[in-house]
C-alpha positions as protocol buffer text, in pm:
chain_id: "A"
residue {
  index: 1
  type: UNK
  ca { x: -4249 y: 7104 z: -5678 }
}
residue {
  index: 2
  type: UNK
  ca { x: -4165 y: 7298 z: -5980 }
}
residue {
  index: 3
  type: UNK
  ca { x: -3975 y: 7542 z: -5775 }
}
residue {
  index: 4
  type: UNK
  ca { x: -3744 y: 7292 z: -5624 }
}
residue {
  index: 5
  type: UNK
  ca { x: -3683 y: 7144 z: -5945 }
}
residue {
  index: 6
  type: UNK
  ca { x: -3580 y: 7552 z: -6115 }
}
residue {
  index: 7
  type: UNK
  ca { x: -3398 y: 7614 z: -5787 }
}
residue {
  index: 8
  type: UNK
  ca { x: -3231 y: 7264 z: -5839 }
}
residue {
  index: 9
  type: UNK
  ca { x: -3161 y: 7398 z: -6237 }
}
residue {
  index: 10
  type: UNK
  ca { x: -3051 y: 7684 z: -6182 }
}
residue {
  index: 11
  type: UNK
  ca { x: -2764 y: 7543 z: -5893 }
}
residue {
  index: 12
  type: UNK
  ca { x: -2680 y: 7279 z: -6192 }
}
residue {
  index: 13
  type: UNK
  ca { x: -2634 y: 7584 z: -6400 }
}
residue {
  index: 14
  type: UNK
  ca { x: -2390 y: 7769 z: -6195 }
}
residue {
  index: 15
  type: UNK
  ca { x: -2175 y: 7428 z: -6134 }
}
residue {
  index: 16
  type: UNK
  ca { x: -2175 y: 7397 z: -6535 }
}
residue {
  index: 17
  type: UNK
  ca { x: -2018 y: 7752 z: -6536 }
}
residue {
  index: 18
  type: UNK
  ca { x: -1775 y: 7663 z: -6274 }
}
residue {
  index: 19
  type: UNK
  ca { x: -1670 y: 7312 z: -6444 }
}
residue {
  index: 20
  type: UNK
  ca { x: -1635 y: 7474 z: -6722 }
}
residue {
  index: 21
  type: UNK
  ca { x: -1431 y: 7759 z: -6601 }
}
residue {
  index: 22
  type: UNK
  ca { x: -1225 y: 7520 z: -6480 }
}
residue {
  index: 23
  type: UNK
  ca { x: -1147 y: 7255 z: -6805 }
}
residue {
  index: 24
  type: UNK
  ca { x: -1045 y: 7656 z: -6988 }
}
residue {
  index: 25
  type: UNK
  ca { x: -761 y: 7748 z: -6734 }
}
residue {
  index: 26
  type: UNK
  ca { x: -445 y: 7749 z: -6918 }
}
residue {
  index: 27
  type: UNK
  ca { x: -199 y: 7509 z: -6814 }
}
residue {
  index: 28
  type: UNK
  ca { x: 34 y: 7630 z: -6495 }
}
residue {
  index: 29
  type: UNK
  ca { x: 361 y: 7534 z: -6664 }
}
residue {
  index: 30
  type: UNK
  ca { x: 488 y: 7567 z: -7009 }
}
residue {
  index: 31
  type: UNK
  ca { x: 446 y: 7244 z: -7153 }
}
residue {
  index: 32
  type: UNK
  ca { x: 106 y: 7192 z: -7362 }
}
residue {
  index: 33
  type: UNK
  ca { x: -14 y: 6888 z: -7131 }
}
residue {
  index: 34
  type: UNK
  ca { x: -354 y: 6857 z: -6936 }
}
residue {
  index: 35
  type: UNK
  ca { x: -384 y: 6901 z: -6619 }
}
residue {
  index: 36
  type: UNK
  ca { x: -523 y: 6597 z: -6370 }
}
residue {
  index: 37
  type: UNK
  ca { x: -801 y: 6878 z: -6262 }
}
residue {
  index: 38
  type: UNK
  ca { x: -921 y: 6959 z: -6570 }
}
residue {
  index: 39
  type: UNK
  ca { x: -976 y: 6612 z: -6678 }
}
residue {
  index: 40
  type: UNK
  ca { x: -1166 y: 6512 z: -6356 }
}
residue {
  index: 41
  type: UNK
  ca { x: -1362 y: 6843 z: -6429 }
}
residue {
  index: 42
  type: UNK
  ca { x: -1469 y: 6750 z: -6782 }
}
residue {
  index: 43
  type: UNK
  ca { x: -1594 y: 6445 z: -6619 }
}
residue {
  index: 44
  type: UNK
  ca { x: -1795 y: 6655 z: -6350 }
}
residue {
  index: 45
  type: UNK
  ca { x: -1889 y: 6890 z: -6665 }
}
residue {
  index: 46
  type: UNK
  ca { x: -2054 y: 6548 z: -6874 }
}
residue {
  index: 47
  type: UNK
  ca { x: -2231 y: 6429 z: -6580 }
}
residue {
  index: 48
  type: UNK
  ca { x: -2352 y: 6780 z: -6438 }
}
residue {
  index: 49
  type: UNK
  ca { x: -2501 y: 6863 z: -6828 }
}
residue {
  index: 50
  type: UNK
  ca { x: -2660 y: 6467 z: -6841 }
}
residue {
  index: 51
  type: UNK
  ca { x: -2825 y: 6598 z: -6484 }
}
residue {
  index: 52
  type: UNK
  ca { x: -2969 y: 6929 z: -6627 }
}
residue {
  index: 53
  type: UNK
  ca { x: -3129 y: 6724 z: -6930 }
}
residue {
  index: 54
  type: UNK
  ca { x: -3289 y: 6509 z: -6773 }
}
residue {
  index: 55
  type: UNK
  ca { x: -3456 y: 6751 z: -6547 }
}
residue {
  index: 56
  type: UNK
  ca { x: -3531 y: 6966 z: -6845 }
}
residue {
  index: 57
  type: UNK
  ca { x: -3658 y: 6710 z: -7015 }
}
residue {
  index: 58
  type: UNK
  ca { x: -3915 y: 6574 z: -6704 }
}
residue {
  index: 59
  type: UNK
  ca { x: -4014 y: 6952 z: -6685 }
}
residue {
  index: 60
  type: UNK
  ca { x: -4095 y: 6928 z: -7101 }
}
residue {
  index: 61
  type: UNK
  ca { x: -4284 y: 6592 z: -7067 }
}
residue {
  index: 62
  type: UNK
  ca { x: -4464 y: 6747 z: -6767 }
}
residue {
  index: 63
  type: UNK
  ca { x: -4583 y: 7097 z: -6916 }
}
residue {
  index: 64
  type: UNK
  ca { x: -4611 y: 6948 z: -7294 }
}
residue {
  index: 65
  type: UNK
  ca { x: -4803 y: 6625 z: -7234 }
}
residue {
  index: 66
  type: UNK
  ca { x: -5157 y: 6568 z: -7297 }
}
């Protein structure tokens, strides 16, 4: 079970990378406005780093309680 759940991290992980790859592209035209894929990637970004604490956070109750 703990394997899945690193596996499971680590796939989070790479998606966080990718997210945030994403929100850090410059914009394609000149103007200094946001781009509709960016903001629907920040939201991706918030909910993707809310996943990967609350599995870190099981896997720190889990090994750490008594």
């Amino acid at each position: 079970m703990a394997l899945s759940k690193s596996n499971s991290l680590t796939r989070r992980y790479k998606k966080l990378e990718k997210y945030h790859a994403e929100i850090m592209k410059p914009a394609k035209s000149g103007k200094a406005r946001q781009c509709v894929h960016s903001c629907v990637a920040f939201k991706k970004y918030v909910k993707t780093f809310r996943q990967i604490c609350l599995v870190e956070n099981e896997d720190a109750k889990f090994m750490y309680s008594p």
